[in-house]
PDBQT receptor file of N, H, CA, C and O in Angstrom, charges set to zero:
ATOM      1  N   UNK A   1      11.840   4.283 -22.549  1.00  0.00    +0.000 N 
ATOM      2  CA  UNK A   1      10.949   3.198 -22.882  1.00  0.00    +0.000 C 
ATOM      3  C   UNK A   1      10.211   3.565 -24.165  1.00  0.00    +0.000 C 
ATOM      4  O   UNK A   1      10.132   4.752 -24.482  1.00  0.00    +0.000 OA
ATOM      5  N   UNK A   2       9.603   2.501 -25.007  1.00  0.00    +0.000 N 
ATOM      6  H   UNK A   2       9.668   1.537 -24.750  1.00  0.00    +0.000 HD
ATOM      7  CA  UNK A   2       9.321   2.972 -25.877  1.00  0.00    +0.000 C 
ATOM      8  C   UNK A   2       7.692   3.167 -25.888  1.00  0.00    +0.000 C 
ATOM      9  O   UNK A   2       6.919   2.551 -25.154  1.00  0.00    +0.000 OA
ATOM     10  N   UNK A   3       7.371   4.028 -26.749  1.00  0.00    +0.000 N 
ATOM     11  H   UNK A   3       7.999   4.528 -27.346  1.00  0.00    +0.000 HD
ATOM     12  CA  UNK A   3       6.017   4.492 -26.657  1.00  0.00    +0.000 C 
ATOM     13  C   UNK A   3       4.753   3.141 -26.486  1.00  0.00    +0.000 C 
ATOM     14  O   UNK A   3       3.747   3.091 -25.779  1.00  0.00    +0.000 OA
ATOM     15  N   UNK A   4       5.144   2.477 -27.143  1.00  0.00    +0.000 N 
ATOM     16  H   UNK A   4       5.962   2.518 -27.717  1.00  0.00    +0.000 HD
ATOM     17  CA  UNK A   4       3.674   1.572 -27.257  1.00  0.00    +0.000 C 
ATOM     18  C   UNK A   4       3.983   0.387 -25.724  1.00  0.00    +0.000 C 
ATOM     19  O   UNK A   4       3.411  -0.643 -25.370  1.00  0.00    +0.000 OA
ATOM     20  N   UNK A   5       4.971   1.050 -25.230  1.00  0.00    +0.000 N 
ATOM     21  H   UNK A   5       5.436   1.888 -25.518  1.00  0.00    +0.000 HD
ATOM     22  CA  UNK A   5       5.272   0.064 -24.288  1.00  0.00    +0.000 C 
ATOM     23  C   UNK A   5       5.375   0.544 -23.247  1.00  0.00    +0.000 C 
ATOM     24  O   UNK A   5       5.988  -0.044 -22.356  1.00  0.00    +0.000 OA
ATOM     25  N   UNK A   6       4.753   1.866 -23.040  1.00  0.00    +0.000 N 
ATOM     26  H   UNK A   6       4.256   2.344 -23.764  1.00  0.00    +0.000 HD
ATOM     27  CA  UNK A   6       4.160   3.029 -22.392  1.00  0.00    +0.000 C 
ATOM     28  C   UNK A   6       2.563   2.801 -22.407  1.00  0.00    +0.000 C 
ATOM     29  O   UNK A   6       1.730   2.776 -21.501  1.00  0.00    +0.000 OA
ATOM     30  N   UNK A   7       2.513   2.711 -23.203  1.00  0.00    +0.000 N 
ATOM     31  H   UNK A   7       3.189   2.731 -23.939  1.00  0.00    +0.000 HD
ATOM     32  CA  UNK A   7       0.882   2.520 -23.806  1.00  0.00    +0.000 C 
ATOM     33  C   UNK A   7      -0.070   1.348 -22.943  1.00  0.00    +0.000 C 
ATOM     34  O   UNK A   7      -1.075   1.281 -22.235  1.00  0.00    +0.000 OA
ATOM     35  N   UNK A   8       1.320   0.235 -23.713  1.00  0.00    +0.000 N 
ATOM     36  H   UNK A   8       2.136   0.289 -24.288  1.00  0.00    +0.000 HD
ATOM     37  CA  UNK A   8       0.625  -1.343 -23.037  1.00  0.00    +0.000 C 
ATOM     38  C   UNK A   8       0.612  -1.333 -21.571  1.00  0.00    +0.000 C 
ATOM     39  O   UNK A   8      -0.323  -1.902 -21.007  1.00  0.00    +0.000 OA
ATOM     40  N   UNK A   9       1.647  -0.687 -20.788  1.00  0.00    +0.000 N 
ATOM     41  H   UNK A   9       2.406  -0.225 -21.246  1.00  0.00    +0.000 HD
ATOM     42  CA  UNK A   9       1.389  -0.821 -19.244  1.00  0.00    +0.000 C 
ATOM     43  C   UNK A   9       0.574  -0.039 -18.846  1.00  0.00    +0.000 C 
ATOM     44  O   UNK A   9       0.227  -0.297 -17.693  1.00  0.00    +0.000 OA
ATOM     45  N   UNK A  10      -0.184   1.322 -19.532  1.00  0.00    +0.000 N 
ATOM     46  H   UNK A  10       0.098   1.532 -20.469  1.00  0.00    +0.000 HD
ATOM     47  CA  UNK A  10      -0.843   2.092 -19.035  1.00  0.00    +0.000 C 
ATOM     48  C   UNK A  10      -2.577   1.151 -19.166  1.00  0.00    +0.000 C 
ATOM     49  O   UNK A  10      -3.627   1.353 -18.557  1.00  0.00    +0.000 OA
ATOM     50  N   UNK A  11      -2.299   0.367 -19.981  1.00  0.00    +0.000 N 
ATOM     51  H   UNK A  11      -1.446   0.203 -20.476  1.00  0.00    +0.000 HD
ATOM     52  CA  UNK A  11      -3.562  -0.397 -20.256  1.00  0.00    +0.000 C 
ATOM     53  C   UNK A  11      -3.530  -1.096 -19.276  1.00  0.00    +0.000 C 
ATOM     54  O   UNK A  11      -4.251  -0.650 -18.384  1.00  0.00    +0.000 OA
ATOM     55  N   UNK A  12      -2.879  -2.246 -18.961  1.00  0.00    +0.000 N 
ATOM     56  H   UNK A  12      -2.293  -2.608 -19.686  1.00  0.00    +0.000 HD
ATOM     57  CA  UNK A  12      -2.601  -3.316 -18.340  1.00  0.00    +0.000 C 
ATOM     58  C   UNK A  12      -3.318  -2.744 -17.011  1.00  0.00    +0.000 C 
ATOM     59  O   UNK A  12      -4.504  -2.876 -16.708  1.00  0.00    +0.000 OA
ATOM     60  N   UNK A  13      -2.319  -2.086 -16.305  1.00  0.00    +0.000 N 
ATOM     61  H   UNK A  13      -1.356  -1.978 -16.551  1.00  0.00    +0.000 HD
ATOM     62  CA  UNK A  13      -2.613  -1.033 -14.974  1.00  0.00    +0.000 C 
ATOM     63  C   UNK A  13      -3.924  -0.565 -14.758  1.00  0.00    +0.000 C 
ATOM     64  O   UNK A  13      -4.417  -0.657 -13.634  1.00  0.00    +0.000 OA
ATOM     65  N   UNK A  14      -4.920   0.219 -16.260  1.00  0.00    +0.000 N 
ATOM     66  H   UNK A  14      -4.520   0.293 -17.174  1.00  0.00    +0.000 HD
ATOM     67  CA  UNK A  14      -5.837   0.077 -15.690  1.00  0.00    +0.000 C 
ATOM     68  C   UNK A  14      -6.760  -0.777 -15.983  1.00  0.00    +0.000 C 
ATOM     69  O   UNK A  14      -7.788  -0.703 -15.312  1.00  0.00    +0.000 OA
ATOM     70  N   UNK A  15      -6.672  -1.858 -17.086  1.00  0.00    +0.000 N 
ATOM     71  H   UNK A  15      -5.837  -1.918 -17.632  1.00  0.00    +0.000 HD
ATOM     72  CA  UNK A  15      -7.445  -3.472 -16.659  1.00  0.00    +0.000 C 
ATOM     73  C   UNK A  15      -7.453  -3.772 -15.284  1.00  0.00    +0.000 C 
ATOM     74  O   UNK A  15      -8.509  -3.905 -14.666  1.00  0.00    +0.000 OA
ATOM     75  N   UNK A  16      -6.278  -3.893 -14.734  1.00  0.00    +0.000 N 
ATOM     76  H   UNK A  16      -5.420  -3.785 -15.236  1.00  0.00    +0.000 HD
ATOM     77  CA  UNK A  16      -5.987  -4.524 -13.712  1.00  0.00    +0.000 C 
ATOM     78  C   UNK A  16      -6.925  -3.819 -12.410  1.00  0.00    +0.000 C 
ATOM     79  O   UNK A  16      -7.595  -4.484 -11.619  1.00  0.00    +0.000 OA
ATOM     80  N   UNK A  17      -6.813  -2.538 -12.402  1.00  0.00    +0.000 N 
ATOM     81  H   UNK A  17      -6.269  -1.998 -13.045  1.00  0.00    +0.000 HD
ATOM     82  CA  UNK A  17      -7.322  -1.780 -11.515  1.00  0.00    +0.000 C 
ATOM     83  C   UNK A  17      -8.931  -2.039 -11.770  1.00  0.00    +0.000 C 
ATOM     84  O   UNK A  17      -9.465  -1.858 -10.676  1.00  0.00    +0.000 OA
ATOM     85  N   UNK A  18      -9.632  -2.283 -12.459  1.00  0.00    +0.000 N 
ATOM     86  H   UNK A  18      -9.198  -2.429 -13.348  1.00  0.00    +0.000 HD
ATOM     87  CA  UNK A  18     -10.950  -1.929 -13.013  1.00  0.00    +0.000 C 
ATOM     88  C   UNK A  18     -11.133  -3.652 -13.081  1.00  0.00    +0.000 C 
ATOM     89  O   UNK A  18     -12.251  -3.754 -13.587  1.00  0.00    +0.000 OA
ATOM     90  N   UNK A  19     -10.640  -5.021 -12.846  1.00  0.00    +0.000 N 
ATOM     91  H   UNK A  19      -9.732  -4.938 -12.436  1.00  0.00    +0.000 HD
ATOM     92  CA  UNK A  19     -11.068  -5.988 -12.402  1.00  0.00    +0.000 C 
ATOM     93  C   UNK A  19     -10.931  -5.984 -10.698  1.00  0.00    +0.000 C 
ATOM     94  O   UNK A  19     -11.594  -6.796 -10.052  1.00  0.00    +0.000 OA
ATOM     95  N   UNK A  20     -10.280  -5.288 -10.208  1.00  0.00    +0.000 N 
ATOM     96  H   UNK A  20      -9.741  -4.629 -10.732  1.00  0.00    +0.000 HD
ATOM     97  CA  UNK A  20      -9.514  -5.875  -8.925  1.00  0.00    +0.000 C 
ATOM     98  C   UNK A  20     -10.795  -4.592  -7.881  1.00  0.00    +0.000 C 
ATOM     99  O   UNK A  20     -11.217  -4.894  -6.765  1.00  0.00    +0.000 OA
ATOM    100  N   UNK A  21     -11.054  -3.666  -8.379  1.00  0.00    +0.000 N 
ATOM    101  H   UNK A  21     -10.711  -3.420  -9.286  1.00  0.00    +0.000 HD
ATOM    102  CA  UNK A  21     -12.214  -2.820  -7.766  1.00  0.00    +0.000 C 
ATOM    103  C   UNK A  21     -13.411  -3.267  -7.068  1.00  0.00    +0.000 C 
ATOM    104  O   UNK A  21     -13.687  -3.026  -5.893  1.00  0.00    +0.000 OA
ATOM    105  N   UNK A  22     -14.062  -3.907  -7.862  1.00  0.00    +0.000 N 
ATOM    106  H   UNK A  22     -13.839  -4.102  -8.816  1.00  0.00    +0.000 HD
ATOM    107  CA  UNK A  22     -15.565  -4.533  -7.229  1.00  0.00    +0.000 C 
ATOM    108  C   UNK A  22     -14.662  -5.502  -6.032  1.00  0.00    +0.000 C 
ATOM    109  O   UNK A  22     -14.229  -4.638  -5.269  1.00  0.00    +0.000 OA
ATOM    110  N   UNK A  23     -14.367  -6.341  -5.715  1.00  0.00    +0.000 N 
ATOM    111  H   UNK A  23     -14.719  -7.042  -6.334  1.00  0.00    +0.000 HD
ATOM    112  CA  UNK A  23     -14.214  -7.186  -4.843  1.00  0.00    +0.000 C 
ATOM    113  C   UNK A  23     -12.963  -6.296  -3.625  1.00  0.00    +0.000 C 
ATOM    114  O   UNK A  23     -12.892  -6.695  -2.463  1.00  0.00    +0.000 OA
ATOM    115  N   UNK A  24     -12.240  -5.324  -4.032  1.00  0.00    +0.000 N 
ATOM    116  H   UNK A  24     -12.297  -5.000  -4.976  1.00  0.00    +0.000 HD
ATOM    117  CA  UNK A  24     -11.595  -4.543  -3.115  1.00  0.00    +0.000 C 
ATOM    118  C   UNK A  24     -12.861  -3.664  -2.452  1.00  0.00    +0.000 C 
ATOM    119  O   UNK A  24     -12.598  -3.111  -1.384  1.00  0.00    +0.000 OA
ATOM    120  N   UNK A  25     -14.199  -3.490  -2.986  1.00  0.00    +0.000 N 
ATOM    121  H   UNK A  25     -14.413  -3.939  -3.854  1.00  0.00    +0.000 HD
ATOM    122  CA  UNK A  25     -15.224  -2.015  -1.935  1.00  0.00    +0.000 C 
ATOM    123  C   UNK A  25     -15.666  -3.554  -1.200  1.00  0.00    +0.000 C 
ATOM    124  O   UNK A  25     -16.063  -3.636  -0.037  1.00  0.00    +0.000 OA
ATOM    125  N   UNK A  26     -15.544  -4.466  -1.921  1.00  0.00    +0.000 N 
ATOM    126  H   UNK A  26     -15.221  -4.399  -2.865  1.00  0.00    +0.000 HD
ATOM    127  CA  UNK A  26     -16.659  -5.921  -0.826  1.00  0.00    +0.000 C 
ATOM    128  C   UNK A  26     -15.651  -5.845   0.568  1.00  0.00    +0.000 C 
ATOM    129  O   UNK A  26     -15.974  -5.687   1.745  1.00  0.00    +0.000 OA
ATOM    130  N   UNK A  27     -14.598  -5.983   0.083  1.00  0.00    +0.000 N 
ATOM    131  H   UNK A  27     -14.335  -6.112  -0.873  1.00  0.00    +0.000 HD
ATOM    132  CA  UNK A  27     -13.140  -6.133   1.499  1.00  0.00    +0.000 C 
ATOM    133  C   UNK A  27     -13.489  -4.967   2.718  1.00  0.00    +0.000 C 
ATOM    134  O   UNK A  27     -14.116  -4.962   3.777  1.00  0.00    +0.000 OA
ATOM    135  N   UNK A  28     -13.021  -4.390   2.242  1.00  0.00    +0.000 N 
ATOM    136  H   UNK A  28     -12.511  -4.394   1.381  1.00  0.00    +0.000 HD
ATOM    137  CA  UNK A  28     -13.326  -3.109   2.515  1.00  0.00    +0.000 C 
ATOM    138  C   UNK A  28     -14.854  -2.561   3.771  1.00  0.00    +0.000 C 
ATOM    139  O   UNK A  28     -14.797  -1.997   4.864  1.00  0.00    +0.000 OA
ATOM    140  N   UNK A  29     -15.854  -2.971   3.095  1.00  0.00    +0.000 N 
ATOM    141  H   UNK A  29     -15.900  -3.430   2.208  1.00  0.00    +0.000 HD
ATOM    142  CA  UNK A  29     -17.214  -3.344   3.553  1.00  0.00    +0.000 C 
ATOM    143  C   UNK A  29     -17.156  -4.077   4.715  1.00  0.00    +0.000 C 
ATOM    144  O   UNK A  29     -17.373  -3.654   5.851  1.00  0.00    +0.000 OA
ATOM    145  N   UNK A  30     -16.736  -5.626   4.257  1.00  0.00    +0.000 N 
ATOM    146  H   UNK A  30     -16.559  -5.969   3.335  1.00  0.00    +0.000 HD
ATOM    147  CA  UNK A  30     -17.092  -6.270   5.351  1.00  0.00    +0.000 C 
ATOM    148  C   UNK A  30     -15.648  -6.750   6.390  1.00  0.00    +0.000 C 
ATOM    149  O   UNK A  30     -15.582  -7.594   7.285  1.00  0.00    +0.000 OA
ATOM    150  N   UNK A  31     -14.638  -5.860   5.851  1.00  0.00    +0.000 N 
ATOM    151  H   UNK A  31     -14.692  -5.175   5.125  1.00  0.00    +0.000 HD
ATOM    152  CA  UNK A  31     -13.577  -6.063   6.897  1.00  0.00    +0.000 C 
ATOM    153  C   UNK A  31     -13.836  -5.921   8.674  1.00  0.00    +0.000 C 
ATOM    154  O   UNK A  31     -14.862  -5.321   8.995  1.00  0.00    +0.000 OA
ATOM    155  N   UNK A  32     -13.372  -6.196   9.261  1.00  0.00    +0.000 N 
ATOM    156  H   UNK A  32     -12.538  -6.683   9.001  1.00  0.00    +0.000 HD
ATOM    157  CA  UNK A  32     -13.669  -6.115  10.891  1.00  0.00    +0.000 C 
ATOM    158  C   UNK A  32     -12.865  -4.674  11.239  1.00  0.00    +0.000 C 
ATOM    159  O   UNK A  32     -11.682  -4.538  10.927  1.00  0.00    +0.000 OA
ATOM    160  N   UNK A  33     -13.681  -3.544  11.964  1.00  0.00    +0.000 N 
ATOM    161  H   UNK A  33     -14.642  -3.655  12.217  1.00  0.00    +0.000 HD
ATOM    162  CA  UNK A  33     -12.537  -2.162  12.145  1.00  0.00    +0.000 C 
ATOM    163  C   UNK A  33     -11.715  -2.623  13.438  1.00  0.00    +0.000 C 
ATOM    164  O   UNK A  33     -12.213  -3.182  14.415  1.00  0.00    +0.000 OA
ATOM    165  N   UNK A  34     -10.240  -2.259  13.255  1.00  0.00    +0.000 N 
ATOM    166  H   UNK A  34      -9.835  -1.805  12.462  1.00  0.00    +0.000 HD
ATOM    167  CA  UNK A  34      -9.586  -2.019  14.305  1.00  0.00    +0.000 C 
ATOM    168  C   UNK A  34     -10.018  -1.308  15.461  1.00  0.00    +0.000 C 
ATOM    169  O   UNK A  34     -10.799  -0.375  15.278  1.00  0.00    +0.000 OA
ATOM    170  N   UNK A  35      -9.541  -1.663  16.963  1.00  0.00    +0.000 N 
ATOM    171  H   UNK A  35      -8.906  -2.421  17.112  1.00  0.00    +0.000 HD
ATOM    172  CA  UNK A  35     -10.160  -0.969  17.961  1.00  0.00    +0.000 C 
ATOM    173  C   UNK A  35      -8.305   0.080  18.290  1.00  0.00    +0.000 C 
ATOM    174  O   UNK A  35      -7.166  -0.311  18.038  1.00  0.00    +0.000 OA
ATOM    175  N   UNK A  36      -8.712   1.254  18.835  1.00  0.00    +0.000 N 
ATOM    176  H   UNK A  36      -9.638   1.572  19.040  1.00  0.00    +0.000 HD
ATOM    177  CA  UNK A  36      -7.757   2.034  18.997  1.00  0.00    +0.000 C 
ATOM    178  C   UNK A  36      -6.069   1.485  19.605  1.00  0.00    +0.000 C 
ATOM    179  O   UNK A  36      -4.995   2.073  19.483  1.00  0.00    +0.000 OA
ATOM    180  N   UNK A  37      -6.365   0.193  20.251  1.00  0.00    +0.000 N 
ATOM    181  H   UNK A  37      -7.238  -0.285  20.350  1.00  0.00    +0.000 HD
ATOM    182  CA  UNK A  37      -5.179  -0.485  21.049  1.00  0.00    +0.000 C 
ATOM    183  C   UNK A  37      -4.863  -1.288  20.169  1.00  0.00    +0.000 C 
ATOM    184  O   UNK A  37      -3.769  -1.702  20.553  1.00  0.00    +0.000 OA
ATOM    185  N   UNK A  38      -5.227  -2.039  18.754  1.00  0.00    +0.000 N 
ATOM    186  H   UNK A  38      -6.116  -1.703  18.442  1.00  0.00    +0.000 HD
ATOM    187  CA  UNK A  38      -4.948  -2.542  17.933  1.00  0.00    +0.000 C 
ATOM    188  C   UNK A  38      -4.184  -1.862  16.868  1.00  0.00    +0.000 C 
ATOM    189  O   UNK A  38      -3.591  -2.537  16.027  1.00  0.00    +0.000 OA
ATOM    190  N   UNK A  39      -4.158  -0.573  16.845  1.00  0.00    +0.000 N 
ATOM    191  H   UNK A  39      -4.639  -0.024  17.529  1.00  0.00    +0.000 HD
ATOM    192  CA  UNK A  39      -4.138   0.173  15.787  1.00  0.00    +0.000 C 
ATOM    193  C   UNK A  39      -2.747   0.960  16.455  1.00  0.00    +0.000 C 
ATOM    194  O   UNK A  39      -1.852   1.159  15.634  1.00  0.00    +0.000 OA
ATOM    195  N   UNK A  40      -2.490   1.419  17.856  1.00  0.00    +0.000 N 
ATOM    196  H   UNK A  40      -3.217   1.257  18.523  1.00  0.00    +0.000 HD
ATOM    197  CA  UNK A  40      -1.659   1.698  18.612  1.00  0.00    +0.000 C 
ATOM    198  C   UNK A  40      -0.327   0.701  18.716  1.00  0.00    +0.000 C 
ATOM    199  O   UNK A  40       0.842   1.025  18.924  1.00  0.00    +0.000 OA
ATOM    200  N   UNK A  41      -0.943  -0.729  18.485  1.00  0.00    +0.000 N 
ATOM    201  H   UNK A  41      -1.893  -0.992  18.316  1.00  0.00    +0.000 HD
ATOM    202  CA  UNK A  41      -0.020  -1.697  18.349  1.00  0.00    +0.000 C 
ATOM    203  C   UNK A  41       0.835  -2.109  17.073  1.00  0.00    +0.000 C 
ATOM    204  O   UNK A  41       1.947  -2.637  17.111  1.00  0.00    +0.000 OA
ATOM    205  N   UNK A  42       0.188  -1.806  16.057  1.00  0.00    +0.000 N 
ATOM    206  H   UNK A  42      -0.715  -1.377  16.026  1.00  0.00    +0.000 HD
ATOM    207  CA  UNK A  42       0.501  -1.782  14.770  1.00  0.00    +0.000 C 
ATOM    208  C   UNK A  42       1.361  -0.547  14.538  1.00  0.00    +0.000 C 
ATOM    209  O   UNK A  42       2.257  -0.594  13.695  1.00  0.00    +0.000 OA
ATOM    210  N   UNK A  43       1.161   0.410  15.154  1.00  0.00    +0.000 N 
ATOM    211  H   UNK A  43       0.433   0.448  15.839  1.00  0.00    +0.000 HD
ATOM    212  CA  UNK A  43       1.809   1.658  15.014  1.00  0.00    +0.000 C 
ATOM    213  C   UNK A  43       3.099   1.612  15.492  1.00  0.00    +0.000 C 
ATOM    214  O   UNK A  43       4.047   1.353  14.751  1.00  0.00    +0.000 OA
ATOM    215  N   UNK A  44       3.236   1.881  16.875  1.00  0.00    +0.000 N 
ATOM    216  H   UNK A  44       2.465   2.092  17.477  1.00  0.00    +0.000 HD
ATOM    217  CA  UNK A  44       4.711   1.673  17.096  1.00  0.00    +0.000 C 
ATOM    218  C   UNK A  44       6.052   0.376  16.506  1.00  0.00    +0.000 C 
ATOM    219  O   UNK A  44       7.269   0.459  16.672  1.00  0.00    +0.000 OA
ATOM    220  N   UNK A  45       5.343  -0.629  15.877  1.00  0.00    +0.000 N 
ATOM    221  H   UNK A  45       4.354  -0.697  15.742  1.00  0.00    +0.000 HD
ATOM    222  CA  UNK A  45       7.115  -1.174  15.198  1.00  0.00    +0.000 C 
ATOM    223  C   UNK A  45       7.245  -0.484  14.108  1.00  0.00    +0.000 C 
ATOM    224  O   UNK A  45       8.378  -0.398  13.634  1.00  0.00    +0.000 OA
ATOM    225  N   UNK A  46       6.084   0.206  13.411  1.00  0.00    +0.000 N 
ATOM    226  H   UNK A  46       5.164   0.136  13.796  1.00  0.00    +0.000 HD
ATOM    227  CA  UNK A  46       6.326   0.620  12.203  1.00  0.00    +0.000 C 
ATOM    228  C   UNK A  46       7.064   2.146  11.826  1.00  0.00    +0.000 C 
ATOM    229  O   UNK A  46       7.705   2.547  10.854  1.00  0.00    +0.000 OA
ATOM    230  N   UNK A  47       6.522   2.905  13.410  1.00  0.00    +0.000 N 
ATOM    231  H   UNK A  47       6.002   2.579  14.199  1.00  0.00    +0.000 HD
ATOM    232  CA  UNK A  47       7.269   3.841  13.722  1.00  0.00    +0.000 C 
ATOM    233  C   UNK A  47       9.200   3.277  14.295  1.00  0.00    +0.000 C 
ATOM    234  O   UNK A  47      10.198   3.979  14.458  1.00  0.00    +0.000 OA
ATOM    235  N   UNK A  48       9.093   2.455  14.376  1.00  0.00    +0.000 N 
ATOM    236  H   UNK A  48       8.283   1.884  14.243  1.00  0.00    +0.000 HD
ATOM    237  CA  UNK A  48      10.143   1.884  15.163  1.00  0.00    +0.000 C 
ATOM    238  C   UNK A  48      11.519   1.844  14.086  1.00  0.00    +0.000 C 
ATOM    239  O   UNK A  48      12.728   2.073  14.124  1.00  0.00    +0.000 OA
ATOM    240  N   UNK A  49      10.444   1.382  13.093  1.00  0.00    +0.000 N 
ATOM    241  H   UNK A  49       9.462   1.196  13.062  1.00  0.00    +0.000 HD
ATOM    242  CA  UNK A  49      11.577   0.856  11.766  1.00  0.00    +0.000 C 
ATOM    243  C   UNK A  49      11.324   2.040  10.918  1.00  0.00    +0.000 C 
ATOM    244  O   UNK A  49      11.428   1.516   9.809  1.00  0.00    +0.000 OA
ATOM    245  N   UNK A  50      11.069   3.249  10.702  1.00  0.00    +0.000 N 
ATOM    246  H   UNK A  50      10.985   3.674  11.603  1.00  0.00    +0.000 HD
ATOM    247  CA  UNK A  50      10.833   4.514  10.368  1.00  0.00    +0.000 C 
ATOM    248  C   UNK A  50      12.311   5.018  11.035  1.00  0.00    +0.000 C 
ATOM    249  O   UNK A  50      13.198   5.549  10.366  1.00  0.00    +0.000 OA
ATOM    250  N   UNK A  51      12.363   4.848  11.938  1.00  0.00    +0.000 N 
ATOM    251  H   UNK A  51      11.643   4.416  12.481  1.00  0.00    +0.000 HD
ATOM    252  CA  UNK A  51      13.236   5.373  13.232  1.00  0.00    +0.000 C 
ATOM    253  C   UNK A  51      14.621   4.895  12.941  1.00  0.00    +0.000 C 
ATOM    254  O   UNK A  51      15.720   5.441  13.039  1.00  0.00    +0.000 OA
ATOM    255  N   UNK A  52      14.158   3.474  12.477  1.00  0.00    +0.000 N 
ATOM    256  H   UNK A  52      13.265   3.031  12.397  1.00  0.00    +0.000 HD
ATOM    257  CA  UNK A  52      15.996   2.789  12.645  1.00  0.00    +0.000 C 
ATOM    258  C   UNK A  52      16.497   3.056  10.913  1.00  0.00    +0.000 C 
ATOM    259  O   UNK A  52      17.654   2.758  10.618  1.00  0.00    +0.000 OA
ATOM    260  N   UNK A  53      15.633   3.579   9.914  1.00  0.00    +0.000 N 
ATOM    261  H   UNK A  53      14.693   3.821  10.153  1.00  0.00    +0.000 HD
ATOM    262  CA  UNK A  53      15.953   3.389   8.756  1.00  0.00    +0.000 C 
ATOM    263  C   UNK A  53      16.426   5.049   8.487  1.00  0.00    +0.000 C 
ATOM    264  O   UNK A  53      17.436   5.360   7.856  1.00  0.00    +0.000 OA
ATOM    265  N   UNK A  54      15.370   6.119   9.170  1.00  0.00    +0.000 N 
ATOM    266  H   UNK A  54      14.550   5.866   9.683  1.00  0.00    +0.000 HD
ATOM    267  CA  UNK A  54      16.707   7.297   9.269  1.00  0.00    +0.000 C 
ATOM    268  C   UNK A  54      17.697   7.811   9.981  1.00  0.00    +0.000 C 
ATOM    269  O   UNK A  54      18.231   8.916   9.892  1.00  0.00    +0.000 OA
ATOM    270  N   UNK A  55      17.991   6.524  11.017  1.00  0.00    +0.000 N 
ATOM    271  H   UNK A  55      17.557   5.627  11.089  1.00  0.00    +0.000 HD
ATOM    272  CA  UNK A  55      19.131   6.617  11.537  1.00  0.00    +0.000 C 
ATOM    273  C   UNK A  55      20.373   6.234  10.312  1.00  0.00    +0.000 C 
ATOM    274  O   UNK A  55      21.329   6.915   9.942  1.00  0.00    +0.000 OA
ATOM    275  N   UNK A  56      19.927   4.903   9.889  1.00  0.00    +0.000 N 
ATOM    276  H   UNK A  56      19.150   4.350  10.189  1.00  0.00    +0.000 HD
ATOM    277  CA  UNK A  56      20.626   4.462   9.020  1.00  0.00    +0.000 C 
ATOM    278  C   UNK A  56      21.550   5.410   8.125  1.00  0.00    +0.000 C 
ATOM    279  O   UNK A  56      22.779   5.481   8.150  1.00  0.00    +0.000 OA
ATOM    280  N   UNK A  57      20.435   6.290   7.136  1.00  0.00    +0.000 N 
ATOM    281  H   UNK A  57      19.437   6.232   7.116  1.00  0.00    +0.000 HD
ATOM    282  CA  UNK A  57      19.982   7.444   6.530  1.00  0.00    +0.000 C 
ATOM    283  C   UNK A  57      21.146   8.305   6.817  1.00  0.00    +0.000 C 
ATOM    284  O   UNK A  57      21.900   8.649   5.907  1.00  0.00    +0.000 OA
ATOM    285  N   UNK A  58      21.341   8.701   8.147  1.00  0.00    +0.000 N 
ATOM    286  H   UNK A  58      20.729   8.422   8.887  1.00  0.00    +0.000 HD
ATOM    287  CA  UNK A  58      21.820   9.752   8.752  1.00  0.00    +0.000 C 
ATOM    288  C   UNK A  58      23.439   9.130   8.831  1.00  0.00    +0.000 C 
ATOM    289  O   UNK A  58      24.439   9.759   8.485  1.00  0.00    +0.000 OA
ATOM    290  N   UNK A  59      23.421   8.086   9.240  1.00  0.00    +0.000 N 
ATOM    291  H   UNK A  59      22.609   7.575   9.521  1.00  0.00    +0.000 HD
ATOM    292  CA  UNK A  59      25.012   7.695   9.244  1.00  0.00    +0.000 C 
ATOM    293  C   UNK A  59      25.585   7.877   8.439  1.00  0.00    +0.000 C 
ATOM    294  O   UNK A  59      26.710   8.324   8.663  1.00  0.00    +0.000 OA
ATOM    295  N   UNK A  60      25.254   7.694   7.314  1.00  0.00    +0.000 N 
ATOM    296  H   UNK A  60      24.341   7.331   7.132  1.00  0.00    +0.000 HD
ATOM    297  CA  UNK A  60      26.180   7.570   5.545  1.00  0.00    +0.000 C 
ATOM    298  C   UNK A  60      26.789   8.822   5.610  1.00  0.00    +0.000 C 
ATOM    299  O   UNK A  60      27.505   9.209   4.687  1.00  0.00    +0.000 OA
TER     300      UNK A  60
């Protein structure tokens, strides 16, 4: 890639990061916390598909 086009995304990226900040600590703040059985529930499909993708992995 070429240098100034190295440059421009390194800008962009952190514009982007440095508008998108203040209103990501507000989220953050006033989000609702998960209770442990919510969080248990979210966990296992994600472990699930962790599971089926290095099976996958493993077949090839």
């Amino acid at each position: 890639m070429d240098l100034w086009m190295k440059i421009g995304s390194a800008l962009l990226i952190g514009t982007m990061l440095v508008i998108l900040w203040p209103r990501a600590k507000v989220m953050f703040k006033e989000s609702p916390k998960g209770s442990a059985e919510e969080w248990r529930s979210a966990l296992i499909p994600l472990l699930l598909v962790a599971g089926f993708v290095l099976l996958l992995i493993m077949a090839l």
